[in-house]
C-alpha positions, 0 to 999 in steps of 0.5 A, a space after each residue: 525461458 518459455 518455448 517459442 516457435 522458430 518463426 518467433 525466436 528471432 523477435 523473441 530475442 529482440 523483445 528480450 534484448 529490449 527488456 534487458 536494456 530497459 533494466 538497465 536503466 532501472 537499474 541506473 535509477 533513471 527517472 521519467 525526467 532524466 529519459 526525457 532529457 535523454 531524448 528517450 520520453 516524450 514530455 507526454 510520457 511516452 517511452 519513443 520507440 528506439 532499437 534496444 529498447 521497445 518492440 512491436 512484440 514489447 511496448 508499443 506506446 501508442 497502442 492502447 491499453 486493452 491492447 495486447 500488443 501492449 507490453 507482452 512477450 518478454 521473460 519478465 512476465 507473468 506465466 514464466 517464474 519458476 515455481 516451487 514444487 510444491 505450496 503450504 510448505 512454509 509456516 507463514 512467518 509472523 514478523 517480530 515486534 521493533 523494541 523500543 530503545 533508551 534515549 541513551 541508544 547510540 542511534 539516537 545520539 547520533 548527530 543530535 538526539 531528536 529536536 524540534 528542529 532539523 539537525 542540517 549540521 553537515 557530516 564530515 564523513 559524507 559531505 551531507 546534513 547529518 539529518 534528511 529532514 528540511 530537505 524538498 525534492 533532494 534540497 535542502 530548505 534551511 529553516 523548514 520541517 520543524 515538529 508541530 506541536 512537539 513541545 505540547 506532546 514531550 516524546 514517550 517512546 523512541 524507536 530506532 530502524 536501519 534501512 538495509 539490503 539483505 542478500 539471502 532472503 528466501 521466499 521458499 525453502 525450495 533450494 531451485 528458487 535462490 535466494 533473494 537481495 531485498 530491502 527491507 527495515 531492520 530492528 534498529 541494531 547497528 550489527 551487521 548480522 541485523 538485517 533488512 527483513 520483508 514484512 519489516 519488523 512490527 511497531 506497536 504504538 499507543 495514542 497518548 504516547 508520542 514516539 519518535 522513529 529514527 531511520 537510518 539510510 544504510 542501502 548499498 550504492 545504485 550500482 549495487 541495487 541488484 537490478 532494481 530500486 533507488 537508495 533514496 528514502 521516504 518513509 510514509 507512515 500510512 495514514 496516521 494523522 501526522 504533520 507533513 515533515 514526519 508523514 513520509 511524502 513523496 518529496 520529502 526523501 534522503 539520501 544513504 548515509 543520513 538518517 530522518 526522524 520521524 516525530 508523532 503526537 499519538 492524538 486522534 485527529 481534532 486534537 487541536 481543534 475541536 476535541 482538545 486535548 487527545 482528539 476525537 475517539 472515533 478518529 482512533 486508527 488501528 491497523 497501520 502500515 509504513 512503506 517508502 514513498 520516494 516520488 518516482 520510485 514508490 513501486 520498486 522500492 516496496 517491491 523490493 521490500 520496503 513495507 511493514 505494520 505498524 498497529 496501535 491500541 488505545 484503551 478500548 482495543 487494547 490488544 488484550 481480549 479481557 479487556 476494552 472491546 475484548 478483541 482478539 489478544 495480540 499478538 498470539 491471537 491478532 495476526 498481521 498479514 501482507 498480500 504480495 505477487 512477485 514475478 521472477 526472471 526465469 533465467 535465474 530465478 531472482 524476482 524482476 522488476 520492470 518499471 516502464 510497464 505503466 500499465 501496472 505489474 502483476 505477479 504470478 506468485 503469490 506471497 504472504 508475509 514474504 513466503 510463497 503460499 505458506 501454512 498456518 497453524 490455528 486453534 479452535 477459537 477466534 482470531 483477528 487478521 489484519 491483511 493488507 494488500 501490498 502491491 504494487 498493482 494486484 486487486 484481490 477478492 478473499 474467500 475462506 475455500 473448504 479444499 474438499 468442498 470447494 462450494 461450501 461458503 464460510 463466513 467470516 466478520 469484518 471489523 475494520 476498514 482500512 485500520 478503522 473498526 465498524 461501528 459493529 461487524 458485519 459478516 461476509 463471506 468475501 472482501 476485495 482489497 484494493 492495493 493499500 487498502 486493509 480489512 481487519 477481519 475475525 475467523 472462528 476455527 471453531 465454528 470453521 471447523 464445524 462446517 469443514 467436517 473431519 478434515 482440518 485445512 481451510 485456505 483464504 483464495 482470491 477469486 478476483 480475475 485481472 488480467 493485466 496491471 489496470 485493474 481486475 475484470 468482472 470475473 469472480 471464479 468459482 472456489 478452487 478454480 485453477 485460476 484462482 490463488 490460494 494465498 494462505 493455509 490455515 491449519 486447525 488444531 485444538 481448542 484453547 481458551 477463547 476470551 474474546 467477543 463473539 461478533 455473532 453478538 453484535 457488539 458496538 464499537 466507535 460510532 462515525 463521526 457527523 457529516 457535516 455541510 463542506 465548504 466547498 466540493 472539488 471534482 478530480 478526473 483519474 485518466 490516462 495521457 498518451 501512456 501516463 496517468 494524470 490527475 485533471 490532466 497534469 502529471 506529478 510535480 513537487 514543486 507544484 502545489 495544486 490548491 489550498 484547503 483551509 485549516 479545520 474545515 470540511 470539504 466534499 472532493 469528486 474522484 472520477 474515473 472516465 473509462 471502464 478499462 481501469 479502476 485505481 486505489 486513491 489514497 489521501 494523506 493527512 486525514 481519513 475520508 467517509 464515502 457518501 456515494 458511489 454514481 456510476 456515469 455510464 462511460 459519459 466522461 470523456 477521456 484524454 485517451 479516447 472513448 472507452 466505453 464497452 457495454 458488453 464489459 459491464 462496470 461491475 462494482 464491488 457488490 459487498 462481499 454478502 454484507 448488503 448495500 448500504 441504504 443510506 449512502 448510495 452504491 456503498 457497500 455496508 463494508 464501506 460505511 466507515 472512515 478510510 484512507 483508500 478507495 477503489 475508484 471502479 470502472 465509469 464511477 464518480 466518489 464523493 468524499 467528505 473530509 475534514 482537514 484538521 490540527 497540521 498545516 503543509 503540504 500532502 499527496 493525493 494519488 493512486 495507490 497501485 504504485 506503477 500507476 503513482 510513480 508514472 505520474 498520477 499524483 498531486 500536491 496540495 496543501 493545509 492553511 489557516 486564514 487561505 480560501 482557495 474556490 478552485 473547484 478543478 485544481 
């Protein structure tokens, strides 16, 4: 426990009293809805101040959110984990690929092999349908979620994956840190030594080759959480081009004992419409990510493990560096990276979570692939890291830092934009992350090398300064800066072959795909209400569908942000979005939590991380001149997003993608369909 003064223990032992009654109840699994039935939340969102369970010194609901009276003080927090005592210990593990299985695997005969239709048969054993799918918001709709276009792309591939708990994860080998209950996906074996693993194990797919995913719900009861998440499921495949019963929504969750699948075309997008029958090249995604998406409950669920890769290659990134683009080959030279902060209770040592912070959760120590501040061994030659920011709540702003010359810059090449490859690198000398987002970048050790000098460690370092879960602050530290965060150690050793592109040439890769005039242009508000967050000022509901949009047509949508107090991650299901303008609107936006604007804060904006602005598509860093399926919504800024929704019909989300944020309650619904004009320009 941290030390405080005499005159403080007593307050201290109340906030940590009240922190400990609200764990309670995330341990319970209550949701926003079951408090206010309780008489313990407001309509509004409001955790009422009640003895046991806030404090001055805790969460104050009224106070504002700059306010440090704000959710501070417990042990809960950062600046009181146990750290390692020492960092670049562990190898940083890379996770091990999920194999395919014969249509013959037990898991999959369970039930029924995978069908077009759900099997609701009830199971005996537990009382439930044998399968999730056709169930809405724990309900089972009779007749709905049947595969589109099933019949027209037979299944190539079958995986199988059983979510479960695992109680001896170690993010250290230091034996003071103890090890962790996670949860996390399998590699599909029904043994009980086949164990949930963080990063979840890697599945690697092909366009042209439709697989099916069977996931089964083996999570232990809510009373045995450990502390925090729910067993309830929704995995969200994120962002392939997939129908809304195998895209993993929010609503579309199971219960333990059932298992879901989940069914996809492996098609570009446009496959039915206007590039039949494989889809539009350009659409091609690459560096995917799966991850739970139960409404309410996203944030502890992935905090407590559920995330992993998924990577595809077609026949121009083939995963094979003397082939197609001749991008690094996979996997001994094409690395996936996952960015997480953990906070552990200081008391024992175990990470813990605390839901009813709906500022954000920050961490204080720092994980790659599941490990504290590990090493990795490089060889003098060029390699691919696909990172991916996490969460739940961090930003980060990644730079390669010499540790003996901490103001060297080291360059480096982006190739990708949340999975989609630039129409040529760029080289940069940082990038920012927001939470989901992905940068597939390429580092050559040999010319790293080169510029360290004698000495052989290079480390990735994020200088980005945020203080609290709404968002960063405009600091950029200096390299080396006791503030900033190393997150990885690269070692350089030898030199091996090297066949892949140098992206020093140039080399071109996809061209983007036309703009072309919307049908219509929606404007959505990012804001905060009375302690929640709200989408044009209504929280999330599953039973709501905002708007309709018409199959097969474009639309321009405004996301908008009010104040310059927070930035939010906005992600979009179903289809990727090009970013035409970044305007800022100089605080000018009224808020439903009142006037934010701080001119002595500055707005700050992403400034391309040294690979320019682009001159076409206003404010846009050059970066970000590419197909994506998150965007930062900075301080006082208002995006324009051009879509095309294509091929599925059903309903999608929308929302901010730092998953404190989603779960309380800052997500929409809407839906695809054919033959509807919807001119609701503010749904």
């Amino acid at each position: 426990m941290a030390h405080f003064s005499k005159r403080n223990r007593r307050k201290e032992r109340e906030v940590q009293q009240a922190l400990n009654n609200r764990l309670e109840l995330v341990k319970e699994g209550f949701t926003r809805r079951d408090l206010i039935k309780m008489g313990l939340m407001t309509g509004a969102g409001v955790l009422i101040p009640q003895g046991g369970l806030t404090h001055a010194y805790g969460q104050d609901p009224l106070a504002p959110l700059s306010s440090s009276s704000f959710y501070h003080g417990s042990s809960c927090d950062v600046g009181n984990s146990p750290l390692p005592a020492q960092v670049f210990v562990d190898p940083m593990p890379i996770p091990p690929e999920l194999p395919t299985r014969p249509l013959t695997d037990p898991g999959l005969q369970f039930g029924a092999p995978p069908q077009l239709f759900p099997f609701n048969t009830i199971n005996p054993a537990t009382g439930l349908p044998f399968e999730g799918r056709g169930q809405f918001n724990g309900v089972l709709r009779p007749g709905s979620d049947f595969f589109q276009f099933f019949n027209q792309y037979p299944t190539q591939q079958y995986f199988v994956q059983r979510i479960r708990a695992n109680p001896n994860f170690r993010i250290t080998s230091d034996t003071n840190i103890p090890a962790q209950t996670i949860w996390g996906f399998n590699l599909g074996g029904s043994a009980a030594s086949d164990v949930g693993t963080f990063p979840a194990p890697t599945i690697v797919t092909h366009y042209q080759q439709p697989w099916v995913v069977r996931r089964f719900n083996e999570l232990p009861p809510q009373s045995q959480n450990g502390g925090f998440g729910v067993p309830e499921m929704s995995t969200h495949l994120h962002n392939f081009h997939s129908a809304p019963e195998s895209d993993g929504g929010p609503c579309r969750w199971f219960f333990r004992g059932q298992y879901f699948d989940h069914y996809h075309t492996a098609q570009q997008a446009g496959f039915s419409f206007d590039f039949p029958p494989n889809g539009d090249i350009r659409e091609s995604l690459s560096t995917l990510w799966y991850h739970d998406h139960r409404i309410d409950h996203t944030a502890e669920n992935t905090y407590k493990g559920l995330e992993g890769f998924q990577l595809m290659f077609n026949q121009f990134d083939t995963g094979n560096e003397t082939t197609g683009f001749r991008l690094p080959s996979y996997p001994q030279f094409d690395i996936p990276i996952i960015l997480t902060d953990k906070l552990l209770d200081p008391s024992t040592g175990l990470i813990c979570f605390d839901t009813f912070n709906f500022k954000g959760l920050l961490g204080d120590v720092q994980l790659a692939n599941g490990i504290v501040q590990p090493f990795f061994n490089v060889n003098k030659r060029r390699y691919r890291f696909r990172v991916l920011n996490g969460g739940p709540s961090r930003f980060y702003e990644l730079f390669l830092t010499d540790p003996l010359s901490q103001s060297n810059h080291i360059p480096f090449w982006v190739i990708a934009d949340d999975g989609n490859l630039l129409p040529t690198p760029i080289q940069v000398t940082s990038f920012r992350l927001g939470v989901a987002e992905r940068y597939d970048i390429i580092i050559d050790f040999n010319q790293v090398k080169s510029l360290i000098g004698s000495h052989t460690k290079v480390r990735l370092e994020n200088r980005l300064e945020q203080d609290d879960g709404q968002g960063p602050t405009c600091n950029i530290f200096a390299g080396g800066d006791s503030k900033a965060t190393y997150c990885v150690e690269f070692r350089i050793g030898s030199a091996v072959t090297d066949n892949s592109v140098d992206p020093a040439t140039h080399p071109v890769f996809y061209q983007l795909p036309s703009i072309i005039t919307p049908r219509i242009t929606r404007t959505f508000v990012f804001d905060r209400d009375n302690g929640q967050w709200v989408i044009n000022n209504k929280f999330a509901d599953c039973n709501e569908l905002r708007f309709t949009v018409k199959l097969n047509s474009p639309e321009n949508w405004v996301i908008s942000n009010p104040r310059n107090d927070w930035q939010h991650p906005i992600h979009i299901h179903d289809e990727e979005h090009r970013i035409l303008s970044r305007v800022n609107n100089g605080g000018h936006h009224s808020s439903r939590s009142g006037t934010s604007y701080d001119s002595s804060r500055g707005d700050c904006p992403f400034g391309g991380g040294g690979g320019g602005i682009s001159t076409q598509f206003p404010n846009v860093p050059n970066v970000e001149v590419s197909r994506k399926d998150v965007t930062r919504l900075q301080f006082d800024e208002d995006d324009t997003l051009f879509f095309r929704f294509r091929d599925f019909v059903g309903d999608y989300p929308m929302h901010c993608h730092n998953t404190v944020h989603e779960d309380h309650a800052m997500m929409l619904l809407f839906q695809v369909q054919p033959n509807v004009i919807d001119n609701n320009q503010n749904p």
